[in-house]
DRENGU-726690 format. One record per residue: residue number from 1; residue in one letter; x, y, z of N, C-alpha, C in turn. Coordinates in nm, 2 decimals. Layout:
// residues N
ATOM  num  residuo     n_X     n_Y     n_Z    ca_X    ca_Y    ca_Z     c_X     c_Y     c_Z
ATOM  NUM        A       X       Y       Z       X       Y       Z       X       Y       Z
...
//
This chain:
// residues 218
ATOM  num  residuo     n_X     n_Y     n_Z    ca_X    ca_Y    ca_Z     c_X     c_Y     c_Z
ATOM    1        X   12.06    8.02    8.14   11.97    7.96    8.24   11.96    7.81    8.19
ATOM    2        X   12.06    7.68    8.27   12.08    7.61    8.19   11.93    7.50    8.21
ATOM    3        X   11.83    7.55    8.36   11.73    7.45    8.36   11.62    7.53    8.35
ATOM    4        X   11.60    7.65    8.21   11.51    7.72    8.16   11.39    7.63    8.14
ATOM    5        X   11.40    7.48    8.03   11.28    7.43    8.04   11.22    7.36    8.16
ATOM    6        X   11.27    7.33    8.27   11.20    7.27    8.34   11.19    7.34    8.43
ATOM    7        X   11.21    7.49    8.46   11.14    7.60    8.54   11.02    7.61    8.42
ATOM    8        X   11.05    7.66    8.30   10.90    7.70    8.27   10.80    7.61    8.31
ATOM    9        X   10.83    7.49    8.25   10.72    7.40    8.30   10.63    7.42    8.40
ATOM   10        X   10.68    7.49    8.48   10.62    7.50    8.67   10.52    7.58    8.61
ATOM   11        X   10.55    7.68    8.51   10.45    7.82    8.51   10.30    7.75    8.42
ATOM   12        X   10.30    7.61    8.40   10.21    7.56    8.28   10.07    7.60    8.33
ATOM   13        X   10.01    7.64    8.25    9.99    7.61    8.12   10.07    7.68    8.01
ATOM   14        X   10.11    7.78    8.10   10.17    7.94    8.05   10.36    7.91    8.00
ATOM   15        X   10.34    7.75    7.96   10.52    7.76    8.01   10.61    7.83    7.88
ATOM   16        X   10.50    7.85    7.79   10.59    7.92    7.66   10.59    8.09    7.67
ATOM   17        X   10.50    8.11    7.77   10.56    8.27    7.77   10.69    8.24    7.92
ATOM   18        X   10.68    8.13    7.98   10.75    8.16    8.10   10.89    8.13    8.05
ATOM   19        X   10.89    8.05    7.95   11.08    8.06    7.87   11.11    8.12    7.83
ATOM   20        X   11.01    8.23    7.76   11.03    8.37    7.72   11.06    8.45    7.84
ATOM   21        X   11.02    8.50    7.95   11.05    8.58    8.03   11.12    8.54    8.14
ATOM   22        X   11.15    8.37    8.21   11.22    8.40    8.28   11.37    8.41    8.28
ATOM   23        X   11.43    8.48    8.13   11.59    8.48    8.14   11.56    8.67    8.19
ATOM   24        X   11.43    8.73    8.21   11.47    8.88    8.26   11.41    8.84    8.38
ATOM   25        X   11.35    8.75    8.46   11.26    8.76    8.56   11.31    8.77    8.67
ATOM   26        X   11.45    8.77    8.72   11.55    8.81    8.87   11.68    8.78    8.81
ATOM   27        X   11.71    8.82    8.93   11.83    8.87    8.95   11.94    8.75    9.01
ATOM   28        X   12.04    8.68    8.96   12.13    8.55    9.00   12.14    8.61    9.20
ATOM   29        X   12.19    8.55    9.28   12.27    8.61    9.41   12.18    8.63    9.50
ATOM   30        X   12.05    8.61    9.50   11.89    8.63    9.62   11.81    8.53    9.65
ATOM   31        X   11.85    8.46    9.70   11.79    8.34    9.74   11.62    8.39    9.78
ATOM   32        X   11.58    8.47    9.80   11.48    8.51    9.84   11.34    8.57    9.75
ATOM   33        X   11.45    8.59    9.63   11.38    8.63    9.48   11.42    8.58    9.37
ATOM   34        X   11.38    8.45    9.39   11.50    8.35    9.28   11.33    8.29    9.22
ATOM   35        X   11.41    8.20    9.15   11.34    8.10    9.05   11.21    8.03    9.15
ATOM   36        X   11.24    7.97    9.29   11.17    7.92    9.37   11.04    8.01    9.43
ATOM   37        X   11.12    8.11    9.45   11.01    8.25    9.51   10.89    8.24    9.38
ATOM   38        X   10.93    8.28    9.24   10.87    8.28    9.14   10.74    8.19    9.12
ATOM   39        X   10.79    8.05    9.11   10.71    7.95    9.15   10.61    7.95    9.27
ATOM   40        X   10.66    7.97    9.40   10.54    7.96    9.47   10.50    8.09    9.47
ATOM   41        X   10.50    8.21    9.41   10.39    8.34    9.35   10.31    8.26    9.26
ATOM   42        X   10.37    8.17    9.16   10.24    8.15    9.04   10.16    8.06    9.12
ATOM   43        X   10.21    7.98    9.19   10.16    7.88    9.30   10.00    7.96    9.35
ATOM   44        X   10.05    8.01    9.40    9.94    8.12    9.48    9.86    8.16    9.43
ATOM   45        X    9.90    8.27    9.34    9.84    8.34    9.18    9.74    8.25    9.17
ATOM   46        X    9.76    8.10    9.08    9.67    8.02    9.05    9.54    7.98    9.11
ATOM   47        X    9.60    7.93    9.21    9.51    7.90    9.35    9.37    8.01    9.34
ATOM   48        X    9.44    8.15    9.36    9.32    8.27    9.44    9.27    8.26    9.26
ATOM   49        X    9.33    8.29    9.13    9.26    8.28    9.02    9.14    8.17    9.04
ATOM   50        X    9.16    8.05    8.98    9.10    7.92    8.99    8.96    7.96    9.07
ATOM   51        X    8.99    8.09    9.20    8.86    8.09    9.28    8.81    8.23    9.25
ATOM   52        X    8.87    8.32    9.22    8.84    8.45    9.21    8.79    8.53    9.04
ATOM   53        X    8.89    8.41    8.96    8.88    8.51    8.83    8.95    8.56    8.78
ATOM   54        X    9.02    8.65    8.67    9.10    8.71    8.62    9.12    8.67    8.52
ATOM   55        X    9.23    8.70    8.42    9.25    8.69    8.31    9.45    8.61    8.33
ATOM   56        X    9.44    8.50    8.28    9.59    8.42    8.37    9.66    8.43    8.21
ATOM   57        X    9.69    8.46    8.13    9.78    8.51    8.05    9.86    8.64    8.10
ATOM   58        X    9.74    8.80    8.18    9.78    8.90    8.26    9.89    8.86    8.38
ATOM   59        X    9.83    8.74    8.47    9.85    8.69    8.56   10.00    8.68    8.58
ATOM   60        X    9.97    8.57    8.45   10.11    8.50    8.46   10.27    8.54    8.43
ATOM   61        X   10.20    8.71    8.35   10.32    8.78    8.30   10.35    8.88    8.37
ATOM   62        X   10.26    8.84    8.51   10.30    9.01    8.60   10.36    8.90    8.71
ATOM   63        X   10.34    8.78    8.71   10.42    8.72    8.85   10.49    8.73    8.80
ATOM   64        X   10.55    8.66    8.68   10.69    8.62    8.61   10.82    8.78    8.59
ATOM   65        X   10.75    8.89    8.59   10.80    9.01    8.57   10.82    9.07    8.69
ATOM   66        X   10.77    9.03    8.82   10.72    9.15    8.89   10.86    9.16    8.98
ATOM   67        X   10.91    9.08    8.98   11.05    9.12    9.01   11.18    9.16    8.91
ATOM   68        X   11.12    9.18    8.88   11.25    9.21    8.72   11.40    9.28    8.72
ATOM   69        X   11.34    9.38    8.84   11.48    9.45    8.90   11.46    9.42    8.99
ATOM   70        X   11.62    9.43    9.08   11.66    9.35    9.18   11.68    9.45    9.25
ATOM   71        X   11.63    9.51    9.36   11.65    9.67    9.49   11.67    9.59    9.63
ATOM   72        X   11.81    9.64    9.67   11.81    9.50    9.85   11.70    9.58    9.91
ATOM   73        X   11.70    9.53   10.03   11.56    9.55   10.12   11.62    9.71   10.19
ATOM   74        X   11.77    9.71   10.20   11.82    9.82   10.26   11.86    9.91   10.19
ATOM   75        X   11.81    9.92   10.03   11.87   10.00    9.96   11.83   10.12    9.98
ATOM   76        X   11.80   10.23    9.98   11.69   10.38   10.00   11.63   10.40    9.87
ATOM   77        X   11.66   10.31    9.74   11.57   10.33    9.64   11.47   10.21    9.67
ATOM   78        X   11.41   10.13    9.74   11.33   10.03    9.81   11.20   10.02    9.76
ATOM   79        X   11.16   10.15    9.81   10.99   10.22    9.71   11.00   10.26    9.58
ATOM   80        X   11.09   10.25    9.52   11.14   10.22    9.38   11.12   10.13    9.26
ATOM   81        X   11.12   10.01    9.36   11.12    9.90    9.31   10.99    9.81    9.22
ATOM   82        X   10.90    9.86    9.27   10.82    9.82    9.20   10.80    9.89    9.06
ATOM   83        X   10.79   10.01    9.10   10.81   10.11    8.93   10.86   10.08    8.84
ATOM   84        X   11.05   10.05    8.87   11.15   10.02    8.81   11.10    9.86    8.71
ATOM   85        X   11.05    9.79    8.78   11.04    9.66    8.75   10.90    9.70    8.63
ATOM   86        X   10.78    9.75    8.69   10.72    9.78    8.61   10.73    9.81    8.47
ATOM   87        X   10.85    9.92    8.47   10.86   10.00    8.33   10.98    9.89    8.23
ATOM   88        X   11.04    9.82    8.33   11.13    9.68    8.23   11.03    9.57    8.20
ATOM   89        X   10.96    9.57    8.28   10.82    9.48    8.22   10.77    9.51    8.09
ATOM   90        X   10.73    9.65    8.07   10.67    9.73    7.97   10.77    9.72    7.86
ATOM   91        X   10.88    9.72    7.84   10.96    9.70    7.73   10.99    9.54    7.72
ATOM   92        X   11.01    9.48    7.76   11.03    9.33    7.81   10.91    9.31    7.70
ATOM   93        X   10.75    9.30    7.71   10.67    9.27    7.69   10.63    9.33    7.54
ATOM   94        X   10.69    9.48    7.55   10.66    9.55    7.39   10.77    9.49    7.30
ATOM   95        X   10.90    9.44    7.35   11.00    9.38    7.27   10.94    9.27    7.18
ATOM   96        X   10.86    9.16    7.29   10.81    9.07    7.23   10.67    9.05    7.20
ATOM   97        X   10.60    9.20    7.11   10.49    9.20    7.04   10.37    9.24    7.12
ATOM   98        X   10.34    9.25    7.25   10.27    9.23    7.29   10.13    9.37    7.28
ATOM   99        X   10.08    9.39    7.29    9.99    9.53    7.27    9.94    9.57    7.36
ATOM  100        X    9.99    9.71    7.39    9.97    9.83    7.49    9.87    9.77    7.61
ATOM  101        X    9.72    9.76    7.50    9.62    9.70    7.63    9.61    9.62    7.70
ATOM  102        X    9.77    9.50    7.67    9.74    9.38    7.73    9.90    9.42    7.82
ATOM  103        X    9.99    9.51    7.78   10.11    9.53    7.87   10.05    9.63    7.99
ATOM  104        X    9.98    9.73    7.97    9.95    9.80    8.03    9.87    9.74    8.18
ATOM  105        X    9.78    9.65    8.19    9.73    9.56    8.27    9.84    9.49    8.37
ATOM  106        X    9.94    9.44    8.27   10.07    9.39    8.37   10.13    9.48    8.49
ATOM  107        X   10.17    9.56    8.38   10.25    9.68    8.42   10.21    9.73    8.57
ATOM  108        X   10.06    9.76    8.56   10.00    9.78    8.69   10.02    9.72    8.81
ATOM  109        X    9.95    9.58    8.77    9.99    9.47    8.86   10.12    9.49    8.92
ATOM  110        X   10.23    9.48    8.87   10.36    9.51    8.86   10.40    9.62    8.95
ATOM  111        X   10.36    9.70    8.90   10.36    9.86    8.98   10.32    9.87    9.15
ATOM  112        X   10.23    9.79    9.17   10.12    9.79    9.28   10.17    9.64    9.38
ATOM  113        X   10.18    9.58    9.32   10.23    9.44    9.42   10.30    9.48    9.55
ATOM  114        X   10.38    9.58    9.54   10.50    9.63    9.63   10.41    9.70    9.80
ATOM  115        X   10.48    9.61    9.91   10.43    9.64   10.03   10.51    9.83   10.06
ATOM  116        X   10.68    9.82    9.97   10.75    9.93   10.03   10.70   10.06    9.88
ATOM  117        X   10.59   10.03    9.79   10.54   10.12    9.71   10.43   10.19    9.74
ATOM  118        X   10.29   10.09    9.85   10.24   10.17    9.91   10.12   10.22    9.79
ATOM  119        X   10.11   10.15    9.74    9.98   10.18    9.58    9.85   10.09    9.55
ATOM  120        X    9.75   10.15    9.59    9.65   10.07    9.57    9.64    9.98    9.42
ATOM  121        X    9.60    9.86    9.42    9.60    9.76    9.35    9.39    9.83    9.29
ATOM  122        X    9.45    9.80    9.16    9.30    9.88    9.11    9.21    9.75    9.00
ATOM  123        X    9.31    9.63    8.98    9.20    9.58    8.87    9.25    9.45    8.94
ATOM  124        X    9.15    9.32    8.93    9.15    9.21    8.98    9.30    9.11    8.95
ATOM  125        X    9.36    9.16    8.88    9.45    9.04    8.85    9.59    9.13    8.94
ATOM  126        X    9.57    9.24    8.94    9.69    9.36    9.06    9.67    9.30    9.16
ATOM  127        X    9.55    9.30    9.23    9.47    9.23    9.35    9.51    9.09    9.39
ATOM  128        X    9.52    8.99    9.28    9.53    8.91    9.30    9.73    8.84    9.33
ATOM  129        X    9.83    8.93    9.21    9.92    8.94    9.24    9.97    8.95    9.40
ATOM  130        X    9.93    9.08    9.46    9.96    9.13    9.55    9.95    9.03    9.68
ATOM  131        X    9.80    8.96    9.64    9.80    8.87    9.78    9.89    8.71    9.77
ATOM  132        X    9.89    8.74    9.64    9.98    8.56    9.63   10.14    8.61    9.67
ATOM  133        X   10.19    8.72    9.62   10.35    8.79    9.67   10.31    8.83    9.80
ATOM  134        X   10.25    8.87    9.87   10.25    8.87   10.06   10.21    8.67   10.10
ATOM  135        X   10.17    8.65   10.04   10.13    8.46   10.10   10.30    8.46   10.13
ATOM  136        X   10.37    8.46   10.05   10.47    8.43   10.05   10.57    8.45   10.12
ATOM  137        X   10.53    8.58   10.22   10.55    8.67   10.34   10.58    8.62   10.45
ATOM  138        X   10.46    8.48   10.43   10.44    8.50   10.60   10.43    8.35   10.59
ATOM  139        X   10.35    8.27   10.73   10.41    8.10   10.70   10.54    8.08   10.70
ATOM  140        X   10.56    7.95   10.72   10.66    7.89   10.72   10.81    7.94   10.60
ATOM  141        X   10.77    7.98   10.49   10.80    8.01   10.39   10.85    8.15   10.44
ATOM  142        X   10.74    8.22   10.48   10.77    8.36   10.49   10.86    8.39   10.62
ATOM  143        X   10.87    8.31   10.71   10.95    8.34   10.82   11.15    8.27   10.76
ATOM  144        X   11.12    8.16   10.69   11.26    8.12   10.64   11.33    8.27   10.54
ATOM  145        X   11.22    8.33   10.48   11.29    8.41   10.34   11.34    8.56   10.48
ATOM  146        X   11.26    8.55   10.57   11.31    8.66   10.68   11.41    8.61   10.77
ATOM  147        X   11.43    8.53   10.80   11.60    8.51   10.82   11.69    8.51   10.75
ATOM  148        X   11.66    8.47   10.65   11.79    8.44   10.50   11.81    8.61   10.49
ATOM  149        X   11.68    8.66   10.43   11.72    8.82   10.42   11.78    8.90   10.55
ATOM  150        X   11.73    8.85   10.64   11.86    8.91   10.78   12.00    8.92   10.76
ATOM  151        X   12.04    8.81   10.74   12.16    8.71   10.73   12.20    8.79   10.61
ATOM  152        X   12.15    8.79   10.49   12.21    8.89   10.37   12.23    9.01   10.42
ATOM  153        X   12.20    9.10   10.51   12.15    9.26   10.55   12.28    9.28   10.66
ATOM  154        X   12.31    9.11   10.74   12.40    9.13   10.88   12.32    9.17   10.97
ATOM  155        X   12.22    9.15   10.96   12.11    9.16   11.10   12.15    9.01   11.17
ATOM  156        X   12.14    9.05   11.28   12.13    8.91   11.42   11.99    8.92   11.43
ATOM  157        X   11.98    8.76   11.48   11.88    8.70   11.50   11.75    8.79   11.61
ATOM  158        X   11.77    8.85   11.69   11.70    8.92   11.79   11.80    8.97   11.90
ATOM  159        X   11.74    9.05   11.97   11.81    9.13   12.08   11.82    9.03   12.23
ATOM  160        X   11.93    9.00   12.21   11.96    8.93   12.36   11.88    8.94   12.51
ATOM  161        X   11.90    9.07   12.52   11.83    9.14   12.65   11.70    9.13   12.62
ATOM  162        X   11.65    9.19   12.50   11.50    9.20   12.47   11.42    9.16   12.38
ATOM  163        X   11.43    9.08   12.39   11.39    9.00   12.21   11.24    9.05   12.18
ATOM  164        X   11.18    9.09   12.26   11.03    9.12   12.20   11.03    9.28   12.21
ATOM  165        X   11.13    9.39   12.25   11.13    9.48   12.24   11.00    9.54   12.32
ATOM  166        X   11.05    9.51   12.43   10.93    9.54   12.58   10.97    9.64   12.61
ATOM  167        X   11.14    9.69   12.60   11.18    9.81   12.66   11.27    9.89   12.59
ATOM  168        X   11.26    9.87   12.43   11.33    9.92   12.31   11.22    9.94   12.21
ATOM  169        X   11.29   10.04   12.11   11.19   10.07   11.99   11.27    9.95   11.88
ATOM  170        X   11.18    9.88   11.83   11.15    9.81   11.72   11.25    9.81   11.61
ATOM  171        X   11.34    9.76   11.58   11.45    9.78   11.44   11.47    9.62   11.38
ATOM  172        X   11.42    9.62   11.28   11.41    9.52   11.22   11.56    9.48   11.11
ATOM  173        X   11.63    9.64   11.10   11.75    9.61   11.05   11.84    9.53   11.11
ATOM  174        X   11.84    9.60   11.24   11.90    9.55   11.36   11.88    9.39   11.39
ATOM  175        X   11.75    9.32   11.42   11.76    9.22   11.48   11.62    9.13   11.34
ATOM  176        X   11.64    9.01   11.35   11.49    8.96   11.21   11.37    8.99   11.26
ATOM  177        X   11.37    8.91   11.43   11.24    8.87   11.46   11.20    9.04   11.50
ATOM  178        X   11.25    9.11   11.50   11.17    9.27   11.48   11.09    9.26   11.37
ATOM  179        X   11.14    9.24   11.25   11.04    9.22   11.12   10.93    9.17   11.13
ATOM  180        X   10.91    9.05   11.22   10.79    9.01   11.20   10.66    9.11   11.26
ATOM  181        X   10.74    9.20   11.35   10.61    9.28   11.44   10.59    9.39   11.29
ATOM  182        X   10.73    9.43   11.31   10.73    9.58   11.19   10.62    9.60   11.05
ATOM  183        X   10.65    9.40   11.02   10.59    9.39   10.90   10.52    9.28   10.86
ATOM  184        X   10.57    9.13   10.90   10.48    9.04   10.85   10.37    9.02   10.89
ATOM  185        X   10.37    9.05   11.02   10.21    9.05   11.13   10.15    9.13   11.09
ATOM  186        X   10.14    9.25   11.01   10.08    9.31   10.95   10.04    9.29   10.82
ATOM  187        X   10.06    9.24   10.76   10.03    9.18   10.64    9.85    9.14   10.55
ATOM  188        X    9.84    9.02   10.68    9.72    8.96   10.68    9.59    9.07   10.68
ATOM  189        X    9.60    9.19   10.73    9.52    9.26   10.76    9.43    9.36   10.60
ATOM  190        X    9.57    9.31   10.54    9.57    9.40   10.35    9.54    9.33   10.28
ATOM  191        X    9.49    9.17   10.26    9.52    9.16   10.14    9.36    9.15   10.07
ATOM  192        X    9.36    9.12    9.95    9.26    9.22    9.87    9.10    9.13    9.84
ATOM  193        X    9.14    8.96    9.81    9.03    8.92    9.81    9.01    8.80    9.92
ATOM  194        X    8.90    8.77    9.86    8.85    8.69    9.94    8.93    8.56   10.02
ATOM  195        X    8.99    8.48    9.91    9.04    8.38    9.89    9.17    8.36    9.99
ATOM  196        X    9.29    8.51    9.94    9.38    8.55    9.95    9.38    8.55   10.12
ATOM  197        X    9.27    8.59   10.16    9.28    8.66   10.34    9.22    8.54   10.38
ATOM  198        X    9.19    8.39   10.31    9.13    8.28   10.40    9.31    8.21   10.39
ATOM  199        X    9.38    8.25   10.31    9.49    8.15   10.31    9.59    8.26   10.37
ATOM  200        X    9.58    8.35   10.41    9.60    8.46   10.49    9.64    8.44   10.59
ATOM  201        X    9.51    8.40   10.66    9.48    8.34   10.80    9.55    8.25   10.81
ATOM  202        X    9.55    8.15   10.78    9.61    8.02   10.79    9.74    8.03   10.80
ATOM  203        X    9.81    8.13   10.70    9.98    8.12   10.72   10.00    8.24   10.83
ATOM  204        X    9.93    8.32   10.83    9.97    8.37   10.95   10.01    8.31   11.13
ATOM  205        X    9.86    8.22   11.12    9.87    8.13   11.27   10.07    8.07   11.24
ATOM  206        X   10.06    7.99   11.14   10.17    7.96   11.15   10.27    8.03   11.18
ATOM  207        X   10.27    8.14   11.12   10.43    8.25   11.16   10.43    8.26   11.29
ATOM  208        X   10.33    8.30   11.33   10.28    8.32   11.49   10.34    8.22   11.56
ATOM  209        X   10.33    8.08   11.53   10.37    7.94   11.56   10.56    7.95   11.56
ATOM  210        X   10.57    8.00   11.43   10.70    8.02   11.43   10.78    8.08   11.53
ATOM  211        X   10.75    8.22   11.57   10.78    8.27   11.69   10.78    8.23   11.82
ATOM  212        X   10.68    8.19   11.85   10.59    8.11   11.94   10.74    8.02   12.02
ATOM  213        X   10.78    7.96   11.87   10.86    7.86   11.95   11.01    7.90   11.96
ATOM  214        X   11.07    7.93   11.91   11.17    8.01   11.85   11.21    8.10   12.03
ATOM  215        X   11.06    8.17   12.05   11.09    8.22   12.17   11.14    8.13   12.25
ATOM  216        X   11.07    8.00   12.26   11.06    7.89   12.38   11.17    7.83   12.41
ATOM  217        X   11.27    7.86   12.29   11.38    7.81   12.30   11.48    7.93   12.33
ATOM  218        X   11.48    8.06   12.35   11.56    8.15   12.38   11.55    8.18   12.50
//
């Protein structure tokens, strides 16, 4: 990773554990779970901490891990993925010293972030993960990373005849702008704190926006 130190940097204050972990933190070939994704998670992270609390040494080693293994969106091991990542977190973390009580915390985080795992988030800094990795969902940001992931999958853009699916059931494999009903519009309605569902709101209007126009032009 030949621009190791000036990604860590991004994770500062935290940038000596982020040189340490970002040569496991994804997977090369995902534009959608790369180095950039990473950044604006801690982006986020920080932000809802700063207002919420938590413990950002936890924080900072469950953004940086929480993708660790790489599952496509179409793979059928999907609800997997969070686990998988979890338990390379947990050796990742025991390799380099770290003690049970403070990997265990990650690990969670880690475990629970996942929209296709479906696991309640149980301690503040899980909570906090979870809503900074959905911010990233939705917004401007979140509508580009749902085309690109189309486009990797071979999904087309929407259904010619029906693009809003007035007289078809919903396949988001099939077409992008299905995802947004399936999943990203749904989003806003989960996330855990306070902070998280004010900046929630906000990127959501936007996706909305996204569509909005997108239609206008079809």
């Amino acid at each position: 990773m030949t621009r190791l130190p000036e990604l860590a940097a991004a994770f500062a204050p935290h940038y000596e554990l982020a040189a340490k972990l970002l040569p496991h933190a994804f997977a090369d070939g995902d534009g959608s779970h790369d180095a950039s994704h990473l950044i604006r998670v801690w982006k986020n992270a920080a932000r809802i901490q700063a207002e919420e609390g938590g413990d950002p040494r936890i924080l900072s080693a469950a953004v940086l891990l929480h993708d660790c293994v790489a599952v496509e969106k179409n793979s059928p091991r999907r609800a997997e993925a969070s686990r998988l990542a979890a338990e390379k977190a947990w050796q990742i973390l025991d390799g380099l010293g770290w003690r049970t009580a403070d990997i265990s915390p990650v690990a969670h985080a880690i475990l629970t972030h996942s929209f296709s795992a479906n696991l309640p988030p149980e301690t503040l800094e899980a909570k906090i993960l979870q809503d900074a990795d959905r911010l990233d969902a939705i917004g401007m940001v979140g509508a580009a990373r749902c085309f690109y992931i189309a486009g990797r999958m071979g999904s087309g853009l929407y259904d010619p005849l029906d693009p809003l699916a007035e007289n078809r059931t919903l396949d988001d494999k099939a077409f992008a702008i299905d995802h947004f009903e399936t999943k990203l519009f749904r989003l806003a309605d989960g996330f855990q704190t306070a902070t998280g569902r004010r900046l929630a709101a906000e990127r959501q209007a936007r996706l909305r926006g996204v569509l909005a126009m997108l239609l206008d032009e079809i």
